[in-house]
N, CA, C and O of each residue as an XYZ file, in Angstrom:
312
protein
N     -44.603    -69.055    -43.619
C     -43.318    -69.023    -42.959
C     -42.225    -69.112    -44.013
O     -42.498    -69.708    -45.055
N     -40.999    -68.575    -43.849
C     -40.029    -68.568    -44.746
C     -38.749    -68.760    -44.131
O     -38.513    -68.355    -42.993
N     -37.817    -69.433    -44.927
C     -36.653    -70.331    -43.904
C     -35.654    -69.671    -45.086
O     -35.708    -69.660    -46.316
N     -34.946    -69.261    -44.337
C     -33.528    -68.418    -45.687
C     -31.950    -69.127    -44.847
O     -31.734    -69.292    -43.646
N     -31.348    -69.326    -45.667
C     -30.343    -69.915    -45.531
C     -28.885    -68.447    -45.707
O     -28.595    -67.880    -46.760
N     -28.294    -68.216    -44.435
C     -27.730    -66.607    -44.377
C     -25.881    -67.043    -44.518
O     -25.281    -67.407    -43.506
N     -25.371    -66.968    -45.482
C     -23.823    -67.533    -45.513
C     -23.346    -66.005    -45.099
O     -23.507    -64.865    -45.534
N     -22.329    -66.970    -43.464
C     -21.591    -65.874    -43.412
C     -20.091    -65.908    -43.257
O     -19.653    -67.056    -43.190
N     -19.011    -64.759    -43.168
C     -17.877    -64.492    -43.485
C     -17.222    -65.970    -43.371
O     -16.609    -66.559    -44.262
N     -17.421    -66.298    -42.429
C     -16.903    -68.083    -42.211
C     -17.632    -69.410    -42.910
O     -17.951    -70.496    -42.428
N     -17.740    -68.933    -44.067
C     -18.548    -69.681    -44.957
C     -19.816    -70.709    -44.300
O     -20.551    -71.357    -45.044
N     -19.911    -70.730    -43.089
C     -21.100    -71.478    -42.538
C     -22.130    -70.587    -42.850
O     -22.130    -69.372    -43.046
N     -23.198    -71.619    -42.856
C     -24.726    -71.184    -42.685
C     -25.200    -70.440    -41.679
O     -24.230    -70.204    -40.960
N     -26.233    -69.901    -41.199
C     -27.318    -69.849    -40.143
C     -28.821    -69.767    -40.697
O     -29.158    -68.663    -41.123
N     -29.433    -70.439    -40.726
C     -30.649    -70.597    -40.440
C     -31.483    -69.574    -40.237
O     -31.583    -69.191    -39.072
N     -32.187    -68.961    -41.161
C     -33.309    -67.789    -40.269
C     -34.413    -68.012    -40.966
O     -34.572    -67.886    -42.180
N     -35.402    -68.453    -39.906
C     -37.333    -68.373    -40.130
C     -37.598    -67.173    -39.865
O     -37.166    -66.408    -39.002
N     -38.524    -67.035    -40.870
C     -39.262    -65.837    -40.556
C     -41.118    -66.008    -40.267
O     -41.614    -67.102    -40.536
N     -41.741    -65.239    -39.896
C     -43.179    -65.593    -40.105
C     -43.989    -64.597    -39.807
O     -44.424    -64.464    -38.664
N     -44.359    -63.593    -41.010
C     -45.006    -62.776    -41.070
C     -46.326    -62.676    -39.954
O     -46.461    -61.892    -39.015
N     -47.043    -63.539    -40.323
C     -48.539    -63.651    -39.662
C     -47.753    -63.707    -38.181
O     -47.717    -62.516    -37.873
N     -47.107    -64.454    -37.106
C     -46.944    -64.707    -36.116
C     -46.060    -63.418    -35.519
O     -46.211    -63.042    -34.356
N     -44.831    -62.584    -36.727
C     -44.299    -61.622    -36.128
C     -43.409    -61.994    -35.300
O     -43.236    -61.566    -34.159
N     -42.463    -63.300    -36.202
C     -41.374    -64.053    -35.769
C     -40.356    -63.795    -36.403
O     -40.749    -63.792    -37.570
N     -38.836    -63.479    -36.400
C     -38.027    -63.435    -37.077
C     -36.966    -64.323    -35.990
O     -36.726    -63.805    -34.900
N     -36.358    -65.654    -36.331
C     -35.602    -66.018    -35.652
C     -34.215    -67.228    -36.236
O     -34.275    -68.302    -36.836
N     -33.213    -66.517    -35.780
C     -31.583    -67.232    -36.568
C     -30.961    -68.050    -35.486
O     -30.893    -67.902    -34.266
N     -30.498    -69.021    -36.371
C     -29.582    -69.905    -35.836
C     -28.606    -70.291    -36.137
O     -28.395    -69.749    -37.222
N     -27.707    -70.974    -35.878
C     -26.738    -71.433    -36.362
C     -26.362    -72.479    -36.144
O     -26.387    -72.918    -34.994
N     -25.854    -73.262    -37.279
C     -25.423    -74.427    -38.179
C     -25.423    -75.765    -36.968
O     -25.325    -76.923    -37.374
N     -25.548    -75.451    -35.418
C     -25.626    -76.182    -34.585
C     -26.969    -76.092    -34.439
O     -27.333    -77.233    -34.155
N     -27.646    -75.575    -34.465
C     -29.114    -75.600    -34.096
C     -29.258    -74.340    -32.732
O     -30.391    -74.095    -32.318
N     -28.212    -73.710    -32.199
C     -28.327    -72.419    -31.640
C     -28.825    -71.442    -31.882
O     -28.630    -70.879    -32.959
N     -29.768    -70.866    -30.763
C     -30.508    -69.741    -31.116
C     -29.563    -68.561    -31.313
O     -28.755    -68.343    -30.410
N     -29.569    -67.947    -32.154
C     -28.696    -66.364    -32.057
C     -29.634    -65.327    -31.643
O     -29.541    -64.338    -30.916
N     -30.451    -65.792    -32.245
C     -31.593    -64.220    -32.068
C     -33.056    -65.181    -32.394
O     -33.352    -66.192    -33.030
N     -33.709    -64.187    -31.549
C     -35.524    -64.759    -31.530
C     -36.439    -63.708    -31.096
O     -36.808    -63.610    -29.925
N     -36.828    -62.875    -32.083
C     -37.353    -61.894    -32.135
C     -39.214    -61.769    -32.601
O     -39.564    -61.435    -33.733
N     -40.060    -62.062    -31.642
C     -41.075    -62.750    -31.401
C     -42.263    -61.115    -31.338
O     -41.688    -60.060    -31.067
N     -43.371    -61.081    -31.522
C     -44.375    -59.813    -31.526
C     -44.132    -58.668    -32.578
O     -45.042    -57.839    -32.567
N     -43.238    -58.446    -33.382
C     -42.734    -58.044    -34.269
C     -44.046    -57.595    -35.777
O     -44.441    -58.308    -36.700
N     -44.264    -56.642    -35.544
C     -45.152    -56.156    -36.431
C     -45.236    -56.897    -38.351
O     -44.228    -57.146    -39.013
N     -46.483    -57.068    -38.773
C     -46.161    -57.629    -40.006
C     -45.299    -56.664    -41.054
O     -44.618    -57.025    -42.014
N     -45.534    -55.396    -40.586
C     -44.337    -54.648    -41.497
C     -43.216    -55.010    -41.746
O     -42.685    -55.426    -42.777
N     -42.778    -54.788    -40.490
C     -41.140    -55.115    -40.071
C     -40.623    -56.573    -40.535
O     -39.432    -56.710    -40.814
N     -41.509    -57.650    -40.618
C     -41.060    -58.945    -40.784
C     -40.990    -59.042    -42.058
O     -40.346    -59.965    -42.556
N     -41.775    -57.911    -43.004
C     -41.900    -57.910    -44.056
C     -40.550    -57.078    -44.783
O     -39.910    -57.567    -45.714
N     -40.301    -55.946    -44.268
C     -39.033    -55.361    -44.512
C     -37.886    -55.839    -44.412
O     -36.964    -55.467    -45.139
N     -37.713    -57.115    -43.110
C     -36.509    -57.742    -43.241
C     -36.362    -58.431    -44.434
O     -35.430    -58.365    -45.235
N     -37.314    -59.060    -44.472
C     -37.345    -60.220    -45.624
C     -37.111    -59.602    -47.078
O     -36.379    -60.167    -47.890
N     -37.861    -58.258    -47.390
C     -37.425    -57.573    -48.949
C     -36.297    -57.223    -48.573
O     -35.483    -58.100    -48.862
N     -35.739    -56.179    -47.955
C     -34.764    -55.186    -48.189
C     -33.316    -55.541    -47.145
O     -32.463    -54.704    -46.852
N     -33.323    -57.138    -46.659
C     -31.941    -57.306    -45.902
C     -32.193    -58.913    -46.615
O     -31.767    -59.149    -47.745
N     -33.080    -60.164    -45.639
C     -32.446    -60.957    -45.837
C     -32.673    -61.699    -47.788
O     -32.242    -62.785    -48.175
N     -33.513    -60.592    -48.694
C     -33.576    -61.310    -49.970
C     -32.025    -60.899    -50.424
O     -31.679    -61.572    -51.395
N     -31.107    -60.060    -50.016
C     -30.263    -59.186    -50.672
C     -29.189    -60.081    -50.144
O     -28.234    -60.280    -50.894
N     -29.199    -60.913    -48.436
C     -27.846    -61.477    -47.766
C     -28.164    -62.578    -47.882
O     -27.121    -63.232    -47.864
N     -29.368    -63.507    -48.046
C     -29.720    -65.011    -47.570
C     -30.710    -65.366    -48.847
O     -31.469    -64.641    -49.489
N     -30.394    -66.780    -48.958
C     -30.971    -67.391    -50.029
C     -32.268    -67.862    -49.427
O     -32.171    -67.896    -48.201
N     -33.424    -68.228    -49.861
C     -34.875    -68.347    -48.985
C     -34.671    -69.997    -49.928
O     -34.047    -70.228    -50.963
N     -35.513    -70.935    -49.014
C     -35.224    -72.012    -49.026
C     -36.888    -72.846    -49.144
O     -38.022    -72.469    -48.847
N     -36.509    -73.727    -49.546
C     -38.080    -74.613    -49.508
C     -37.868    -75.756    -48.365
O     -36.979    -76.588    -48.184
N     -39.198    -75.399    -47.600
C     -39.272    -76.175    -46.266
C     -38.874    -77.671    -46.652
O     -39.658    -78.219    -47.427
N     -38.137    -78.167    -46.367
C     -37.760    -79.820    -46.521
C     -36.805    -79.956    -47.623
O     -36.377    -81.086    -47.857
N     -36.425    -79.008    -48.304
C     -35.123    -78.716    -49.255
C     -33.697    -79.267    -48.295
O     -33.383    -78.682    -47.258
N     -32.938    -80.448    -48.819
C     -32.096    -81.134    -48.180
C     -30.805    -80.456    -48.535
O     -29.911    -80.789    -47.757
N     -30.360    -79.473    -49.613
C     -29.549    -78.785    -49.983
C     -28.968    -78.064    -49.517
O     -29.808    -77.616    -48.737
N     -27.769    -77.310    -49.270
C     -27.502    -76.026    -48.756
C     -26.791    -75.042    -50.240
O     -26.168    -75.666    -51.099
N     -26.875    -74.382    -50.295
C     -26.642    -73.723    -51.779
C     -24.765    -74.463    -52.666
O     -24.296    -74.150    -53.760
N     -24.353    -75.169    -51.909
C     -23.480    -75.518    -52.129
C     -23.542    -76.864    -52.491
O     -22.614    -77.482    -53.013
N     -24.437    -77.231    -52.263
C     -24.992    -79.139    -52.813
C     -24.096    -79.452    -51.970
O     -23.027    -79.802    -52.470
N     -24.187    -79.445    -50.478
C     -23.471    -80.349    -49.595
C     -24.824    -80.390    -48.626
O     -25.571    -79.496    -48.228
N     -24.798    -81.912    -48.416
C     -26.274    -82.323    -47.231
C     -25.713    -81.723    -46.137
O     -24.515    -81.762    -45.856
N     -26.901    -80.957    -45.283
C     -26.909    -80.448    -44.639
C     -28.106    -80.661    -43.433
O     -28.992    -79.808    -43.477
N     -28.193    -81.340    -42.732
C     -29.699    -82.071    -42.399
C     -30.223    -80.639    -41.267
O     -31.333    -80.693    -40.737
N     -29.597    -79.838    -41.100
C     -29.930    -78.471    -40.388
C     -30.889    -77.687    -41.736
O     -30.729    -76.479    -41.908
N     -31.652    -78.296    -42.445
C     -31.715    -77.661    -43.555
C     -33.058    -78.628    -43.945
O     -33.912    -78.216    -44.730
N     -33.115    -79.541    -43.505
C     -34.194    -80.599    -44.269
C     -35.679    -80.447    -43.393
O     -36.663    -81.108    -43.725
């Protein structure tokens, strides 16, 4: 599983797991709101988001990493 941290125009976070094997791609935001939850999703496709959108827009994160790329605690993040 892979957890990327997506900064957008409004300098907040959202949250997006991904999970190849399960064919999960799903974002949230900085409240813990679902935006999108995109579930059966072929291992290709989960794989393409992850190279060619979110390595290029979102920083990928280590599960229990208390950081947000800005060194401000962020417990949406831990």
């Amino acid at each position: 599983m892979g957890v990327w941290m997506w900064k957008q125009a409004s300098q907040k976070y959202w949250r997006v797991e991904t999970d190849v094997m399960k064919g999960l791609v799903k974002v949230m935001d900085e409240d813990g709101n679902i935006i999108s939850d995109h579930r059966g999703l072929s291992k290709e496709a989960v794989e393409l988001m992850e190279n060619n959108f979110f390595d290029e827009v979102a920083q990928e994160v280590t599960i229990g990493q208390g950081d947000s790329p800005d060194d401000k605690y962020n417990p949406m993040y831990v």
